[in-house]
Backbone as ProteinMPNN parsed JSONL, in Angstrom:
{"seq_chain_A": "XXXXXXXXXXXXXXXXXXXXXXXXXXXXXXXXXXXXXXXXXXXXXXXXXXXXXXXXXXXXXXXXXX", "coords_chain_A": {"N_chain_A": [[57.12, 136.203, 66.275], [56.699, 135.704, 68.904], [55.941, 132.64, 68.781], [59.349, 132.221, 69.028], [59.382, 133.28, 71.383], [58.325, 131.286, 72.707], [59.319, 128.654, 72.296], [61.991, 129.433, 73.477], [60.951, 129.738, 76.366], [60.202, 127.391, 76.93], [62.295, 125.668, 76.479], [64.171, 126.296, 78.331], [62.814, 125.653, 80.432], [62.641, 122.844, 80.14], [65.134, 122.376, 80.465], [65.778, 123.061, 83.033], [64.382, 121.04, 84.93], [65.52, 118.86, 83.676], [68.177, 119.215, 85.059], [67.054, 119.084, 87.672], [66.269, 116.459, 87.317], [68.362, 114.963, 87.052], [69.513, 115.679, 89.688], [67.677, 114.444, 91.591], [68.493, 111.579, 90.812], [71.301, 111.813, 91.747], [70.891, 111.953, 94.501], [69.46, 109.37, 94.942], [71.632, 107.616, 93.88], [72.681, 107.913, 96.515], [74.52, 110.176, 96.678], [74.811, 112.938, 98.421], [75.738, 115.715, 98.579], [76.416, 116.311, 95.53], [73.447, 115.963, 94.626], [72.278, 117.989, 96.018], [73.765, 120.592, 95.17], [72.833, 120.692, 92.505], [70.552, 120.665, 92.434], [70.414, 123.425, 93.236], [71.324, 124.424, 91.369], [69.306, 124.146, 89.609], [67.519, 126.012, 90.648], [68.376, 128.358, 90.236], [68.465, 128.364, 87.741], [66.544, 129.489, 86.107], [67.105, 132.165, 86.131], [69.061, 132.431, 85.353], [70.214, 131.007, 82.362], [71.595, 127.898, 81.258], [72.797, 127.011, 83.295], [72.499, 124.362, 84.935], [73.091, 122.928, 83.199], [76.049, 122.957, 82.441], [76.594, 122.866, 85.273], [75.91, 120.243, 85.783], [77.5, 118.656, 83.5], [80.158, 119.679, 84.878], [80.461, 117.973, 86.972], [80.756, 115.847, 86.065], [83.014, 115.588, 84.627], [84.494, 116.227, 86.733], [84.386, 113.886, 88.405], [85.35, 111.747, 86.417], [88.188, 112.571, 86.157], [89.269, 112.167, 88.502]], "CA_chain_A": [[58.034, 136.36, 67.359], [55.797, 134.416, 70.048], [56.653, 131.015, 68.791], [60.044, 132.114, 69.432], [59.786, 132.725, 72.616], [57.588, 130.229, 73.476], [60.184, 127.932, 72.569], [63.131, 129.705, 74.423], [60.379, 129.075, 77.286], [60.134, 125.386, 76.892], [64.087, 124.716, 76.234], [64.314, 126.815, 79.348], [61.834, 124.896, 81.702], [63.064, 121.319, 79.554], [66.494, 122.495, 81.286], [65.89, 122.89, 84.485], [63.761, 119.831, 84.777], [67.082, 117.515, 83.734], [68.569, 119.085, 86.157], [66.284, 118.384, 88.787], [65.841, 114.631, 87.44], [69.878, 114.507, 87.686], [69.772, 115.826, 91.264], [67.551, 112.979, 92.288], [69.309, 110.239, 90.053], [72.435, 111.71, 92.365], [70.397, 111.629, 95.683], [69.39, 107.584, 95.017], [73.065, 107.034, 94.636], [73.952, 108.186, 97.768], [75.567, 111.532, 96.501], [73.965, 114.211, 98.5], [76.49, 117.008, 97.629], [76.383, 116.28, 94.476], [72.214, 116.765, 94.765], [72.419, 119.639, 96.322], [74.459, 121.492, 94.043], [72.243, 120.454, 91.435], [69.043, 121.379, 93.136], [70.476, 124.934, 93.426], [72.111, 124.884, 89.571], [68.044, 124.319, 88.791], [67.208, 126.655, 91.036], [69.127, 129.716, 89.277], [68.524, 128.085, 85.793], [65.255, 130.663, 85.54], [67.728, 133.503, 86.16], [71.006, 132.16, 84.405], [70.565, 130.21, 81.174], [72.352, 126.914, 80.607], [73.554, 126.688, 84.737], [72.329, 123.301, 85.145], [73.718, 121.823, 81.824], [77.269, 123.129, 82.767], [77.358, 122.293, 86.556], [76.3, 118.452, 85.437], [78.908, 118.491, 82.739], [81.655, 119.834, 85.486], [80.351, 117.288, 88.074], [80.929, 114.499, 85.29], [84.407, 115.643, 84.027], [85.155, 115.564, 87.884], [84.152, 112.126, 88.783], [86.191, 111.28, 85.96], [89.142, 113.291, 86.474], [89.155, 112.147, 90.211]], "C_chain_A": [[57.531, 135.656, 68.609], [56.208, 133.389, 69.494], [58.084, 131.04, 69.165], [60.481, 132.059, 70.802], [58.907, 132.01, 73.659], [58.356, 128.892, 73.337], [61.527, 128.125, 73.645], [61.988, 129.009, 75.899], [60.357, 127.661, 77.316], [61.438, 125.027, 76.926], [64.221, 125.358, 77.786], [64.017, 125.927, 80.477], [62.179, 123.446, 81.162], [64.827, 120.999, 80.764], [66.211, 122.354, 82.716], [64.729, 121.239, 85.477], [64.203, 118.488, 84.741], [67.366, 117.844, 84.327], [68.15, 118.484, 87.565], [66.214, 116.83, 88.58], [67.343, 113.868, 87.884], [69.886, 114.601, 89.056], [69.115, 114.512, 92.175], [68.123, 111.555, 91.666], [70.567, 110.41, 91.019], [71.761, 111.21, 94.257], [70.482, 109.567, 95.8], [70.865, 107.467, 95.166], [73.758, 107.418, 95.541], [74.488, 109.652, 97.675], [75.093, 112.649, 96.86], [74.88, 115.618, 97.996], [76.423, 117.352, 96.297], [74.654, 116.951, 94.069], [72.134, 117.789, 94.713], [72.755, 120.752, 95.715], [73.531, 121.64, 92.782], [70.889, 120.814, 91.529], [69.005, 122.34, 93.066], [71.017, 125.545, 92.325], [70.381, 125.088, 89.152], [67.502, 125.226, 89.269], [67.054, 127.819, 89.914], [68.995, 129.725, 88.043], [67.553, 129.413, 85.695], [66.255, 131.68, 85.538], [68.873, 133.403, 85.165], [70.629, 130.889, 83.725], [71.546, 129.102, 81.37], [73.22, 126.415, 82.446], [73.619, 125.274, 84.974], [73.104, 122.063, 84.246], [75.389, 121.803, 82.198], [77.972, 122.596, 84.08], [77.347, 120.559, 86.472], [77.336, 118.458, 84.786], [80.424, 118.219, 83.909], [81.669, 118.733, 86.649], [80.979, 115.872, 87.459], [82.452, 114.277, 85.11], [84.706, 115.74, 85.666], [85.343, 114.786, 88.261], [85.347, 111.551, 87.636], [87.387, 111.661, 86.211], [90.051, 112.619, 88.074], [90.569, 110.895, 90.201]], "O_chain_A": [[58.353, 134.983, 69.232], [57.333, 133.176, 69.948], [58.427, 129.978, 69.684], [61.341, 131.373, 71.355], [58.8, 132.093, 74.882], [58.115, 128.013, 74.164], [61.969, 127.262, 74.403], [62.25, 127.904, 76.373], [60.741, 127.107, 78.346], [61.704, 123.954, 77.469], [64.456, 124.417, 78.543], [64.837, 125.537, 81.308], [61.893, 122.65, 82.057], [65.32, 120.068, 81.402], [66.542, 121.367, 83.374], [64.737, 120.841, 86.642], [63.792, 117.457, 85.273], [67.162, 117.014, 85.212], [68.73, 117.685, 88.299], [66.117, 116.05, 89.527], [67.572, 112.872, 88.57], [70.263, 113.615, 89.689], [69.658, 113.83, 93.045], [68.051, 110.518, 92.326], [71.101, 109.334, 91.285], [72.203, 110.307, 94.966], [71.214, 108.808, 96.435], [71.39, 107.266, 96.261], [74.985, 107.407, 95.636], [74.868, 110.211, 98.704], [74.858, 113.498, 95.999], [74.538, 116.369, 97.083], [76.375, 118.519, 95.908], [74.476, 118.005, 93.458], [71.964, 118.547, 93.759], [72.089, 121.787, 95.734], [73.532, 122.681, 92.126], [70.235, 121.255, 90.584], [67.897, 122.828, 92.845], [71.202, 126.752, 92.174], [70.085, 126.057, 88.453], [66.695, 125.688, 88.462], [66.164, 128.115, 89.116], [69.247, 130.651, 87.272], [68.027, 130.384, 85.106], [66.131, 132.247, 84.453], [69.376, 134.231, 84.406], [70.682, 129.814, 84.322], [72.609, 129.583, 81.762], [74.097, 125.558, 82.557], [74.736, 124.825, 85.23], [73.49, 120.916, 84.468], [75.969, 120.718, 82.24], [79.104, 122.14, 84.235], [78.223, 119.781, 86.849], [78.348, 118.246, 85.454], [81.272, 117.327, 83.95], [82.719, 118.543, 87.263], [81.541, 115.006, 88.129], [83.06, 113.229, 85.325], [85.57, 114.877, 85.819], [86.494, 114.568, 88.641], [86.264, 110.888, 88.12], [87.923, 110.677, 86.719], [91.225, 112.731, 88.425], [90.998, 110.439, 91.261]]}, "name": "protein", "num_of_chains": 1, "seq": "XXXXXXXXXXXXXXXXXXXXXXXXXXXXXXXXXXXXXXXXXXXXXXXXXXXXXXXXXXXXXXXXXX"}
């Protein structure tokens, strides 16, 4: 049961980590809102599962949408 959740730990901290690398991939282009949001989706990831993966997703299907 430890390897299990020594993986949930790692997919966990792997997550919030893309997020953060998205938030500055949005900063360089200019997009501070977009950052921001994304800075504070990685934030909350430790508390709330999967936050970061979902607010990129909805930021993506917006830009397109737009």
């Amino acid at each position: 049961m430890s390897t299990t959740g020594n993986r949930a730990n790692t997919l966990k901290n792997a997550s919030t980590v893309t997020t953060v690398i998205d938030a500055m991939m949005e900063f360089a282009k200019g997009r501070r809102g977009s950052g921001l949001l994304l800075l504070g989706a990685a934030a909350l990831s430790s508390r709330v599962p999967g936050i970061g993966t979902v607010t990129s997703l909805l930021l993506r299907a917006y830009r397109r949408l737009r």
